[in-house]
C-alpha positions as CSV (number, residue, x, y, z in Angstrom):
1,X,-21.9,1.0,-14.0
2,X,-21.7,1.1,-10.0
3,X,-24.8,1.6,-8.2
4,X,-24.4,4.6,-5.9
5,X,-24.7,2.2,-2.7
6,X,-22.4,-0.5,-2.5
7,X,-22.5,-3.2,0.1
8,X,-19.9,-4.8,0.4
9,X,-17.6,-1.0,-0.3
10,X,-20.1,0.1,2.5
11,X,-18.7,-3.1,4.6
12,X,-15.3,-2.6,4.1
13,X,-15.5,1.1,4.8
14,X,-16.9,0.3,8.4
15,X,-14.1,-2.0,8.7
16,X,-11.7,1.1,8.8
17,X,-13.5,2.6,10.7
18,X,-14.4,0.1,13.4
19,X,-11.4,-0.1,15.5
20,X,-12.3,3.9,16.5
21,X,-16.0,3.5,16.7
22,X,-16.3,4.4,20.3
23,X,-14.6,8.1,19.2
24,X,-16.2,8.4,16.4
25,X,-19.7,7.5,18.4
26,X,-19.0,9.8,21.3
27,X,-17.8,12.5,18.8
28,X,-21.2,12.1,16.8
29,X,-23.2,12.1,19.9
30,X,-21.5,15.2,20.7
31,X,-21.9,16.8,17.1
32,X,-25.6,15.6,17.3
33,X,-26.9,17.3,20.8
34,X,-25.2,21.1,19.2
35,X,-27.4,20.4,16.3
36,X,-30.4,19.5,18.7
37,X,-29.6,22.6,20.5
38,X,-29.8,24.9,17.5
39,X,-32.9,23.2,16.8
40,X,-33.9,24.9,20.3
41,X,-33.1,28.3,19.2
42,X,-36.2,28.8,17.1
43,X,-38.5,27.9,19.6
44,X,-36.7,30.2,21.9
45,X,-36.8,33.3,19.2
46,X,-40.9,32.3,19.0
47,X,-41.3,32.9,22.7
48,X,-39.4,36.0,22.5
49,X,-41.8,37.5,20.1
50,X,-44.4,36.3,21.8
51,X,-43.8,37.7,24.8
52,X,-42.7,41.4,23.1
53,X,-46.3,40.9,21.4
54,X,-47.7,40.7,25.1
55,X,-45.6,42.9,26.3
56,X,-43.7,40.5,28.7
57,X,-40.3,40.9,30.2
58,X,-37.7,39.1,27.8
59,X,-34.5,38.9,29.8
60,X,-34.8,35.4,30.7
61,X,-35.5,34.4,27.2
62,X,-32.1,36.3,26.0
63,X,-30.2,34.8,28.5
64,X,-31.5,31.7,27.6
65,X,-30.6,31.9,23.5
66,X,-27.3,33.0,24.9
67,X,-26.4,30.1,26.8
68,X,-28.3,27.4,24.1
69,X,-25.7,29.3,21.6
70,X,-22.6,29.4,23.9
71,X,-23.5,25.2,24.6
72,X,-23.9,24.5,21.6
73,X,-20.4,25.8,20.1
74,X,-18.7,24.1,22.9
75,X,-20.1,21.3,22.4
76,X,-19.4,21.1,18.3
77,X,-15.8,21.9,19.2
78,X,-15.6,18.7,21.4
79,X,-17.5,16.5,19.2
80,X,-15.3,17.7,15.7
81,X,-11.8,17.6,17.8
82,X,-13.2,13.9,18.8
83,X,-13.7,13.1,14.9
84,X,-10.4,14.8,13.7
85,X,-8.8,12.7,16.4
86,X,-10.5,9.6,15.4
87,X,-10.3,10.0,11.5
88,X,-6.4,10.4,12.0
89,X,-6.5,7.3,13.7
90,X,-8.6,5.7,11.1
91,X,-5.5,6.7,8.0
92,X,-3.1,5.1,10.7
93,X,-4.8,2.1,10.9
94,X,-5.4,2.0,7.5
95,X,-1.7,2.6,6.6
96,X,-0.6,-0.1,9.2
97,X,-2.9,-2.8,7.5
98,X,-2.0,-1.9,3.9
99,X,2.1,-1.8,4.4
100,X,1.2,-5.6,6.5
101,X,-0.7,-6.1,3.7
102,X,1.6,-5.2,0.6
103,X,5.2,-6.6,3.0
104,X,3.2,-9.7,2.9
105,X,2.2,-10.3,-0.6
106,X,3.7,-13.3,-2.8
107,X,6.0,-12.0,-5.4
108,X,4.0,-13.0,-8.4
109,X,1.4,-11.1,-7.4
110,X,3.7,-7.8,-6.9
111,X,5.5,-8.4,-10.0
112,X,1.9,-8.1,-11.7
113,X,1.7,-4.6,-10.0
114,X,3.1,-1.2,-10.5
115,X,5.4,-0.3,-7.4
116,X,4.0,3.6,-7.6
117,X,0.5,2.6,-8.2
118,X,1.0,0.5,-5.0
119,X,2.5,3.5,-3.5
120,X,-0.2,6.4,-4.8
121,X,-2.8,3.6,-2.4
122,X,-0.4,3.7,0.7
123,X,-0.6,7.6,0.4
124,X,-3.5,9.1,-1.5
125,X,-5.9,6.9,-0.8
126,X,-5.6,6.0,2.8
127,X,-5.5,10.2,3.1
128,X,-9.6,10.1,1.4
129,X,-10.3,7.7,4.4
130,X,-10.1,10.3,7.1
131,X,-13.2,12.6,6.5
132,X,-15.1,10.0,4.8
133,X,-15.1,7.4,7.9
134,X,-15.7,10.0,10.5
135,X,-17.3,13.2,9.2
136,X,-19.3,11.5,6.3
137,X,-20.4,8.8,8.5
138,X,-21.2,10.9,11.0
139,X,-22.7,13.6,9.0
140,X,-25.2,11.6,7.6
141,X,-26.4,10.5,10.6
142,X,-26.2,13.6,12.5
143,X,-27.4,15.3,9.7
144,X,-30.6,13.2,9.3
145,X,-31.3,13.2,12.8
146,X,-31.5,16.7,13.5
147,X,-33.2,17.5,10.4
148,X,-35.7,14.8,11.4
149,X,-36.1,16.5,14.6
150,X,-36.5,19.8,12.8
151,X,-38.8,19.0,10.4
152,X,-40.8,17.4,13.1
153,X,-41.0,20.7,15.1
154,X,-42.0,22.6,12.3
155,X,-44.6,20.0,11.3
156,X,-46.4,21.0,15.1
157,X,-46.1,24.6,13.8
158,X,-47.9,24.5,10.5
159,X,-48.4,21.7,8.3
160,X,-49.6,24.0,5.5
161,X,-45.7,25.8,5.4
162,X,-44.0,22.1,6.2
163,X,-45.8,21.0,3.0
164,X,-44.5,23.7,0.6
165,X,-41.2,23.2,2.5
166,X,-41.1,19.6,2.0
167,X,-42.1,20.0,-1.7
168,X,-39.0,22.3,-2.6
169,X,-36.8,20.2,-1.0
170,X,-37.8,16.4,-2.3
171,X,-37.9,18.4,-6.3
172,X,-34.1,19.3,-5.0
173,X,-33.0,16.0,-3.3
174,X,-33.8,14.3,-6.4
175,X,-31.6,16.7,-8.6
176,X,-28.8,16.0,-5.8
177,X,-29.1,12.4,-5.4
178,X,-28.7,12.2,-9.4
179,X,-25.5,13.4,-9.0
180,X,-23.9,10.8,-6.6
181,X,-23.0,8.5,-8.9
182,X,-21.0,11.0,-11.0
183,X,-19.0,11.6,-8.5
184,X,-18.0,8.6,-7.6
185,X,-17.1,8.0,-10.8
186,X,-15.5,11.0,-11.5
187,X,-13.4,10.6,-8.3
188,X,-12.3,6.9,-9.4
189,X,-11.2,8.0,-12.2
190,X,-8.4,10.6,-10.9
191,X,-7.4,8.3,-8.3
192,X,-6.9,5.9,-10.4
193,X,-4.9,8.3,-13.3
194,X,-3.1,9.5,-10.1
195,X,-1.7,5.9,-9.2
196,X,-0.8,5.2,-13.1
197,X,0.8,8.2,-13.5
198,X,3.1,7.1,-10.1
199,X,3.5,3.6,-11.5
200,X,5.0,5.9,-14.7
201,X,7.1,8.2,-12.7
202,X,8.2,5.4,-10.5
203,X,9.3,3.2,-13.3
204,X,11.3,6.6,-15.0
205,X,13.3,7.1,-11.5
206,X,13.8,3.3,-11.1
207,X,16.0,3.8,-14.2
208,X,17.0,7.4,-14.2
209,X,20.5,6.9,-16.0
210,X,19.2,4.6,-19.0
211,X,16.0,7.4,-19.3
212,X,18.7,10.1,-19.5
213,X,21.3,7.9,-21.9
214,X,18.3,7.6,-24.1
215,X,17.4,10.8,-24.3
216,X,14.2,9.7,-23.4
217,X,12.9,12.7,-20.9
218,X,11.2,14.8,-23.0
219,X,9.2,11.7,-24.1
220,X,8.5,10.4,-20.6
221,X,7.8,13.8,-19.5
222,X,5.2,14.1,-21.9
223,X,3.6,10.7,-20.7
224,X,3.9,11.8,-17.0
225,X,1.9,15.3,-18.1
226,X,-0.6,13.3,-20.0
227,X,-1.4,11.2,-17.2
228,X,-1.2,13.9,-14.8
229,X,-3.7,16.0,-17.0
230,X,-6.0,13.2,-17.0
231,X,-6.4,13.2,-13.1
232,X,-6.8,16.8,-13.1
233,X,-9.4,16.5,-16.0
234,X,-11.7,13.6,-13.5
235,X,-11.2,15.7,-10.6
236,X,-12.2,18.6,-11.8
237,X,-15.6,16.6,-13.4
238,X,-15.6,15.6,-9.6
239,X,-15.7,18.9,-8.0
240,X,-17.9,20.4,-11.0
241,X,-20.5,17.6,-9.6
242,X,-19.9,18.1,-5.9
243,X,-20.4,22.1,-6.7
244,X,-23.5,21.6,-8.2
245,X,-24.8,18.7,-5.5
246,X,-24.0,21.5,-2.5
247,X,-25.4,24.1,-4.6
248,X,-28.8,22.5,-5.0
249,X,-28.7,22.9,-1.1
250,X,-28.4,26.5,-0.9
251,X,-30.9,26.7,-3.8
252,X,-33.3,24.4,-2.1
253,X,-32.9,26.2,1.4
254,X,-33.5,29.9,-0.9
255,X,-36.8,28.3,-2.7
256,X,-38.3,27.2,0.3
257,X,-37.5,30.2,2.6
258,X,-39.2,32.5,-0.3
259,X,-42.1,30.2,-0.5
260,X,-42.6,30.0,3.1
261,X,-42.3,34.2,3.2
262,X,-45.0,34.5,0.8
263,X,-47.4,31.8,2.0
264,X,-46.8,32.6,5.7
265,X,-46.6,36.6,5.1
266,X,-50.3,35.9,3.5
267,X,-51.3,33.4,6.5
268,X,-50.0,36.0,8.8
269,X,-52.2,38.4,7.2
270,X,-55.5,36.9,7.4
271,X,-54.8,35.7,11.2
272,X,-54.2,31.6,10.4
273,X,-51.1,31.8,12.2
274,X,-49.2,34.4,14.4
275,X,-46.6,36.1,13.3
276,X,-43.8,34.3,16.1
277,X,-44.7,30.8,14.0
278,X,-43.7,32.8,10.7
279,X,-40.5,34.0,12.9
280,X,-39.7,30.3,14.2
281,X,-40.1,28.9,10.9
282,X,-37.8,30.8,8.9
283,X,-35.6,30.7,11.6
284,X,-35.7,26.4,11.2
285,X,-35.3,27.2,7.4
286,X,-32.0,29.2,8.6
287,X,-30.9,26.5,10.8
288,X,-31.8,23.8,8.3
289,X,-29.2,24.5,5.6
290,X,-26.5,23.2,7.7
291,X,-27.8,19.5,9.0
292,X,-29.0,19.4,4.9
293,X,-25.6,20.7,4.2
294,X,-24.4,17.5,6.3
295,X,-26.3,15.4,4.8
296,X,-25.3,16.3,0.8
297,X,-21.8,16.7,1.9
298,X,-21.9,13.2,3.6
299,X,-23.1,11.6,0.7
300,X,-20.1,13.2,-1.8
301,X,-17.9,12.4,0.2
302,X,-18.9,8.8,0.6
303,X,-19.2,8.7,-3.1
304,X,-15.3,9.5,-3.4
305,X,-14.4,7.4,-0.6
306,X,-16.0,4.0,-2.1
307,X,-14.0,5.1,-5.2
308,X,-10.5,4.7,-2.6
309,X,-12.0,1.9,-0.9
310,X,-12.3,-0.4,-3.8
311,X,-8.8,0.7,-5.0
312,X,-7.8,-0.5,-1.1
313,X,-9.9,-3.4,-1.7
314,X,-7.9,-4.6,-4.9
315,X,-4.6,-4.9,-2.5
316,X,-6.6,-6.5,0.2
317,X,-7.6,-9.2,-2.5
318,X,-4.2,-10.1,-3.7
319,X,-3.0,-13.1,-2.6
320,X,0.0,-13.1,0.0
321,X,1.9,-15.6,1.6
322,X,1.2,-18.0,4.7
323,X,0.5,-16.6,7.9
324,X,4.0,-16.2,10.1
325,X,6.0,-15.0,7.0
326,X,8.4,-12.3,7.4
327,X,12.0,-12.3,9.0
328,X,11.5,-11.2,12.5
329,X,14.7,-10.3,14.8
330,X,15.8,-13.2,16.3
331,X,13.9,-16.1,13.9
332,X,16.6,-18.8,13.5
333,X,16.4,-21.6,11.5
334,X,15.7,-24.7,13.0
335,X,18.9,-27.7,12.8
336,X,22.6,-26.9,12.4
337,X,25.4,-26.4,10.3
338,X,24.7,-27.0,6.2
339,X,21.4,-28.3,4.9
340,X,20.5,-31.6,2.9
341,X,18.7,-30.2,-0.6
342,X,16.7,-32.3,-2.8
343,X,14.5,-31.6,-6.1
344,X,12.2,-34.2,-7.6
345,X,10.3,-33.7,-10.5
346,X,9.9,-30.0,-10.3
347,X,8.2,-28.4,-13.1
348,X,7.3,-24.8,-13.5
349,X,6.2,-22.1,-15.0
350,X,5.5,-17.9,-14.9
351,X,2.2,-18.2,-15.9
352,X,-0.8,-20.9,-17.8
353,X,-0.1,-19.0,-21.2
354,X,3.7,-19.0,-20.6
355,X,6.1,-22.0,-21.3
356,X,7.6,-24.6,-18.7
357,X,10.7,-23.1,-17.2
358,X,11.6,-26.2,-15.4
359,X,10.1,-29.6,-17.0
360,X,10.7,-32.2,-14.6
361,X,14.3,-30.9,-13.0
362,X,15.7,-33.4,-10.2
363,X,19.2,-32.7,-8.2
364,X,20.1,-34.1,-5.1
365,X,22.2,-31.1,-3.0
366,X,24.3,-32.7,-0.4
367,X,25.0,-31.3,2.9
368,X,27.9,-28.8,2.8
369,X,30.1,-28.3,-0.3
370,X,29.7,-26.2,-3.2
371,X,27.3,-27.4,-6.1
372,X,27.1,-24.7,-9.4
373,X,24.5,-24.9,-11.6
374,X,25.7,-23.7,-15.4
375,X,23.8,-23.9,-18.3
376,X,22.7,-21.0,-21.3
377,X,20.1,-18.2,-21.0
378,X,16.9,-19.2,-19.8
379,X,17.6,-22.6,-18.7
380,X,15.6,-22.0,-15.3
381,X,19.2,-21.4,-13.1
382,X,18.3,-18.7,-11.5
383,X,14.4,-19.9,-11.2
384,X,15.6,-22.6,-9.0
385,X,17.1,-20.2,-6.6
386,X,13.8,-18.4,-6.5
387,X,11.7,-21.6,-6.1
388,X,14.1,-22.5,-2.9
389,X,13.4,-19.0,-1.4
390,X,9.4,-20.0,-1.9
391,X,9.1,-16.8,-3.7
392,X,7.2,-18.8,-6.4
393,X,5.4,-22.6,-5.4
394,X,6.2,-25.4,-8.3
395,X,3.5,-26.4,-10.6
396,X,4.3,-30.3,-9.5
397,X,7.2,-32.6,-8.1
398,X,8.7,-31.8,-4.6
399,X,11.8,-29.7,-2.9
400,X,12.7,-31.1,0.3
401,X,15.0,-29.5,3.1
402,X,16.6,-31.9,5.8
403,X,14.0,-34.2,4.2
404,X,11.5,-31.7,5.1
405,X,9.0,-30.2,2.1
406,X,9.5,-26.4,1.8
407,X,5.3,-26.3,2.0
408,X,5.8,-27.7,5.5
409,X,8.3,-25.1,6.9
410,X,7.3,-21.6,8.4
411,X,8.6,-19.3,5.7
412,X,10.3,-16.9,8.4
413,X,12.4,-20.2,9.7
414,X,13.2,-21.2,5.6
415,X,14.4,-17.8,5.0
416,X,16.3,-17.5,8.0
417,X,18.4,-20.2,7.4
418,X,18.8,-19.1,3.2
419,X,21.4,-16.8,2.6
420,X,20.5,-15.2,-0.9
421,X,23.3,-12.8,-3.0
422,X,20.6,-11.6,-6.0
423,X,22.3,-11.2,-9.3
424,X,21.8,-7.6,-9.5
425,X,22.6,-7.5,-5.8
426,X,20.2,-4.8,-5.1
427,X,21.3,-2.1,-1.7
428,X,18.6,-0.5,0.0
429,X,18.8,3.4,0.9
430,X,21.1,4.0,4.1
431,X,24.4,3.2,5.5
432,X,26.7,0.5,4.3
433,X,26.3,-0.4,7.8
434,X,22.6,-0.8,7.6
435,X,23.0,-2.9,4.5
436,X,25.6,-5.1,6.1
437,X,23.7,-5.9,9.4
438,X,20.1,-5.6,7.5
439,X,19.4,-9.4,7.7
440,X,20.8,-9.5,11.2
441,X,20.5,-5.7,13.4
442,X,22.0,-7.9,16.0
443,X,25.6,-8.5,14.3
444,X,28.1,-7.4,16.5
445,X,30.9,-4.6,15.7
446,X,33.6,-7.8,15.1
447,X,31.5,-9.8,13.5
448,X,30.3,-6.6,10.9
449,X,34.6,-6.1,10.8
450,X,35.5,-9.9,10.0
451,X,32.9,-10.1,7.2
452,X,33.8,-6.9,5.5
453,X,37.7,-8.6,5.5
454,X,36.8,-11.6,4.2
455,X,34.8,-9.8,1.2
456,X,37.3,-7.7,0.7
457,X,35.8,-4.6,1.5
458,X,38.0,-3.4,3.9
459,X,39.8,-0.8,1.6
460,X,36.6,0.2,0.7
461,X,35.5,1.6,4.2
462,X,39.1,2.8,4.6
463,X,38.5,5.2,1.7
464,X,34.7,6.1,2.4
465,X,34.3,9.6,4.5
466,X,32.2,8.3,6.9
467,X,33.5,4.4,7.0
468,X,30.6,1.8,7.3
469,X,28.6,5.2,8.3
470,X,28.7,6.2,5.1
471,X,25.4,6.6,3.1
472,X,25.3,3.9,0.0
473,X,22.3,6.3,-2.2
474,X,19.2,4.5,-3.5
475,X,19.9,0.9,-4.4
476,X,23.4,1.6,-3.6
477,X,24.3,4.3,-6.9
478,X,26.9,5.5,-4.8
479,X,28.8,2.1,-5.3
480,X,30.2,0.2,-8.3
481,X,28.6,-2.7,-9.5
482,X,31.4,-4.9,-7.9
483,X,31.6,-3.6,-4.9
484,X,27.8,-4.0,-4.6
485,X,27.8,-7.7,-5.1
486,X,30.5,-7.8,-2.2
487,X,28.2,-5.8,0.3
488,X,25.5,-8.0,-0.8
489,X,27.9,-11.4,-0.3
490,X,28.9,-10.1,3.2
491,X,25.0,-9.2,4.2
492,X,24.3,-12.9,3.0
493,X,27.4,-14.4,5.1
494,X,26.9,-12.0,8.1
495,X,23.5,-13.8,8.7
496,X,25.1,-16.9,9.0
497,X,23.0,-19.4,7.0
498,X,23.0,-23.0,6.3
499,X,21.7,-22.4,2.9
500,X,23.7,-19.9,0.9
501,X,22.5,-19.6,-2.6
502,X,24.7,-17.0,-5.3
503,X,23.3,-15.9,-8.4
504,X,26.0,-14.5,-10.8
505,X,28.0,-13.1,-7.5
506,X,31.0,-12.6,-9.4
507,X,29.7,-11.2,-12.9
508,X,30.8,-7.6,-11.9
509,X,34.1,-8.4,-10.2
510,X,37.6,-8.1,-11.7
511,X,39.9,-11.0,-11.7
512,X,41.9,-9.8,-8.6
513,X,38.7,-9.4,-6.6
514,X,36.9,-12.5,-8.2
515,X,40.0,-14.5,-6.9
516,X,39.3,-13.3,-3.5
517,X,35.9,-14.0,-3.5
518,X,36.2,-17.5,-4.8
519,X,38.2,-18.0,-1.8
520,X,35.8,-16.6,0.4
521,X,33.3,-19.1,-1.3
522,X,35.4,-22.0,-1.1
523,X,35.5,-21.3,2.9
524,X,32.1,-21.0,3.5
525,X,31.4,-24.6,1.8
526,X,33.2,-26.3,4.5
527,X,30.1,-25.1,7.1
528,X,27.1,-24.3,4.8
529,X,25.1,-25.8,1.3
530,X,26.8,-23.3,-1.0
531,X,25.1,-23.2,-4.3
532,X,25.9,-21.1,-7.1
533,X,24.9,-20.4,-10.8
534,X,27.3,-18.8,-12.7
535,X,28.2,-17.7,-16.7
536,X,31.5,-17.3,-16.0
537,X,33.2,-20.9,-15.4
538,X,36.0,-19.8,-13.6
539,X,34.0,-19.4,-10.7
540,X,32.8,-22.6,-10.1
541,X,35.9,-24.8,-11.2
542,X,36.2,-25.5,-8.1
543,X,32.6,-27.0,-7.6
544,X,32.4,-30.6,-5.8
545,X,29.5,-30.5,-8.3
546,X,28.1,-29.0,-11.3
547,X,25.0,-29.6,-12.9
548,X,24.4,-28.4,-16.3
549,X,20.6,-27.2,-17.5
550,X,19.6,-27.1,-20.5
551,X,15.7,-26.1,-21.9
552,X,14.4,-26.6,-18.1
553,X,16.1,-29.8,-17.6
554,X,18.9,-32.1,-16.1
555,X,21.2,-32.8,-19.0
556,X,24.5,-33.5,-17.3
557,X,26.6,-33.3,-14.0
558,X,29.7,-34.2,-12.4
559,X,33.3,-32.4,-11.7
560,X,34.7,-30.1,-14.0
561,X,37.2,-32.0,-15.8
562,X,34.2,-34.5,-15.9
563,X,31.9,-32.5,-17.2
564,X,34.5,-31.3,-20.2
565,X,34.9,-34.8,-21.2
566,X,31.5,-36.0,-21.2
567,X,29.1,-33.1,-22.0
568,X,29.4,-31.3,-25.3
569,X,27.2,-28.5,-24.0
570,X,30.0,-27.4,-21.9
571,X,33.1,-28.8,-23.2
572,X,31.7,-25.9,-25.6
573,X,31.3,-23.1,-22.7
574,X,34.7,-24.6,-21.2
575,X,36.3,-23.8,-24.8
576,X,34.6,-20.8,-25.4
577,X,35.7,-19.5,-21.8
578,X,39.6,-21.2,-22.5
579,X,39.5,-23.0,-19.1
580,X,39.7,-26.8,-20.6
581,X,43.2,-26.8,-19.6
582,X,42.1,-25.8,-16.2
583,X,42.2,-28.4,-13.5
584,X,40.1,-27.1,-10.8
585,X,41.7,-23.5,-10.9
């Protein structure tokens, strides 16, 4: 079970809110001298009475609780509009770091994660960061202080009504203080249903035709209802213990201002204390509630932001790639032209309980020309593609660049120089034109023109309303899967790498477009490394080289018509496919 004070939650929270302490100091200051000046008022209102007793003119004494109560509301406006102003800045901050943060992390690690929980941390959480690192930091201190100062001036009026005060409100704190921890707990406990049931509803979305071609809503709904029930059941545990934490505060405040009645009505009577010290106090025990209130509220609140803290915390422990990663505008890849690839020895695998992918895999790539890699299902093809991206490290053996280790290289200059066609050839939301240029904002209207010709998209843009301004829809519904992996070819070739690596790129693509694209292919060879894995043969008979895996390893390589004489693995794929009589075509 958590303790209700966390160090190292505490730590991180002051982290957030560090970059705005100067605000959120002036803003407290502020918040604490209106406090201070209510703590005034009382002495003020004992004077008056005084001085009616006595029979003493009284004008300056109102004028005086007129302007301490005028200050002091100015004053709490400028000090609250300095923490709403800093605790805004504090979620934008916070936002910043965590989208750096989650941009940055190494693919394994976000595969392990669900997207929409990721997403519920971005949004929900960051959001219970703005009143906890300013008003709940501030509060308690505030709080404490000017009840200190209180309690210190009521101490000079009568330590006889102090005492009973005192009394009712440690029996009170205690009952308070117990609940703390519950609400912490409590307020974990939605977040965390909150950011399950987004990973569910995220997942459902993500596949919104195969969840409706199922006829799967009405059991995903009920799922997404469950989970959503199960936040509303912790939050509502949450605010049953934050309503019973700020009630014990009115309560306390009640108790001792009826104990004080009685004990100072009686005091009163028999002379031990005049009857502007019985005014003053009670009028402390009025002004006390809020600076308590503070104080309780401060301390819920933290509660329920440690609970979004350590959900931040989790993301800020995942592991994320080298420092300089990330494509910037303008990063080009150091050398020119195509790019001498080289794999010794490379072994790999998803995880320590999961079996070698690649066991021992070594392929020379030479500089320019097309090599395909061919091979069955789950022979490591397209893990090779990912390994040369760096999106996962090997276990052991080397790849080398330009006789360079990938290790050694600055990922933004490796990636720069890798075009990469993904097999599902994923679109983001947004124009075609946004997809096309998205690895290079820079392309200019020609260039974006001569790539859509050679990928044969052309006719494409002719019929679109809107041409290359036309919206694509999320992950590019709006298109066929075909014309898809041509976007995603001419985003790749558009960037003008020396690498270009093309998983599956024609598995979608009819034989009058799969023609064209071959072509396209063949041409880009002559300037960069083109490799390829492919099912389909007839896209790489054409090859300088092909290497056939098998069970994470080497087993063959050579030219096609080499390859269907000397390797039964695919002479057999050749057959199957009815391209042995095919020279090359």
């Amino acid at each position: 079970m958590r303790t209700p004070i966390d160090r190292t939650t505490l730590r991180t929270l002051l982290g957030y809110a560090r970059p705005q302490r100067r605000t959120i100091l002036c803003g407290g200051l502020l918040v604490l001298l209106s406090g201070l000046a209510a703590a005034a008022l009382p002495l003020a209102a004992k004077e008056l009475v005084d001085r009616l007793g006595a029979g003493g003119g009284i004008t300056g004494l109102l004028v005086l609780l007129v302007c301490l109560a005028l200050t002091g509301a100015v004053i709490a406006m400028a000090g609250n509009y300095l923490l709403e102003r800093a605790a805004e800045s504090v979620v934008l901050g916070a936002r910043k770091r965590l989208a750096g943060r989650l941009l940055s992390l190494r693919v394994p690690e976000f595969q392990r994660a669900e997207p929409g929980d990721l997403l519920s941390r971005f949004t929900g959480d960051t959001t219970l960061l703005r009143e906890v690192c300013t008003h709940a930091l501030v509060g308690l201190v505030t709080g404490s202080a000017t009840t200190a100062v209180m309690v210190v001036m009521m101490g000079a009026m009568d330590l006889v009504l102090l005492g009973i005060t005192l009394a009712v409100l440690a029996v009170v704190a205690l009952l308070a203080l117990a609940g703390m921890p519950m609400i912490e707990k409590a307020s974990h406990a939605a977040q965390s249903a909150v950011g399950e049931t987004g990973a569910r509803l995220e997942r459902v979305l993500g596949a919104f035709r195969t969840v409706k071609a199922a006829g799967a809503e009405t059991r995903e709904l009920a799922a997404i209802e469950r989970g959503t029930e199960d936040a509303w059941r912790a939050g509502v545990r949450s605010a049953r213990w934050e309503a019973l934490v700020h009630g014990f505060n009115g309560l306390a405040v009640q108790a001792s201002f009826l104990a004080v009645l009685g004990v100072g009505g009686a005091r009163v009577a028999t002379g031990a204390i005049p009857l502007s010290t019985l005014v003053a106090f009670l009028l402390f025990l009025f002004f006390l509630e809020e600076p308590i209130g503070q104080v309780l509220h401060a301390g819920s609140k933290l509660q329920v932001g440690f609970a979004a803290v350590r959900r931040l915390g989790e993301v800020e422990r995942m592991r994320t790639e080298p420092t300089g990663t990330g494509t910037s505008v303008g990063v080009r890849p150091a050398g020119q032209g195509s790019a001498h690839l080289s794999l010794s020895g490379v072994r790999f695998r998803y995880g320590p309980d999961l079996p070698e992918v690649l066991r021992g895999v070594s392929v020379d790539v030479p500089a320019s020309g097309m090599t395909a890699f061919v091979g069955p299902s789950g022979a490591g093809k397209s893990t090779l593609f990912a390994l040369l991206e760096r999106f996962y490290e090997p276990d052991s053996g080397h790849i080398r660049l330009d006789g360079r280790d990938l290790a050694d290289w600055d990922l933004a200059e490796l990636r720069a120089g890798i075009g990469y066609v993904e097999q599902d050839a994923p679109l983001l939301s947004g124009s075609l034109r946004e997809n096309l240029v998205y690895g290079r904002p820079d392309a200019t209207d020609e260039e974006v023109r001569d790539v859509v010709a050679q990928t044969r998209l052309d006719s494409l843009v002719d019929r679109l309303p809107a041409g290359l301004d036309t919206p694509v829809g999320h992950r590019g519904t709006f298109l066929s899967g075909g014309e898809r992996q041509r976007v995603a070819l001419a985003r790749a070739l558009i960037s003008r790498p020396r690498v270009l690596l093309l998983d599956e790129i024609t598995s979608q693509l009819d034989a009058l477009n799969e023609t064209a694209i071959r072509d396209v292919v063949t041409i880009a060879a002559k300037t960069m490394t083109v490799l390829v894995v492919a099912h389909r043969l007839s896209t790489v008979t054409r090859a300088d080289r092909i290497v056939v895996l098998d069970n994470g390893t080497v087993r063959a390589s050579g030219t096609h018509d080499e390859l269907v004489v000397s390797d039964p693995l695919y002479a057999e794929f050749a057959t199957t496919q009815l391209l042995t009589g095919e020279h090359g075509g």
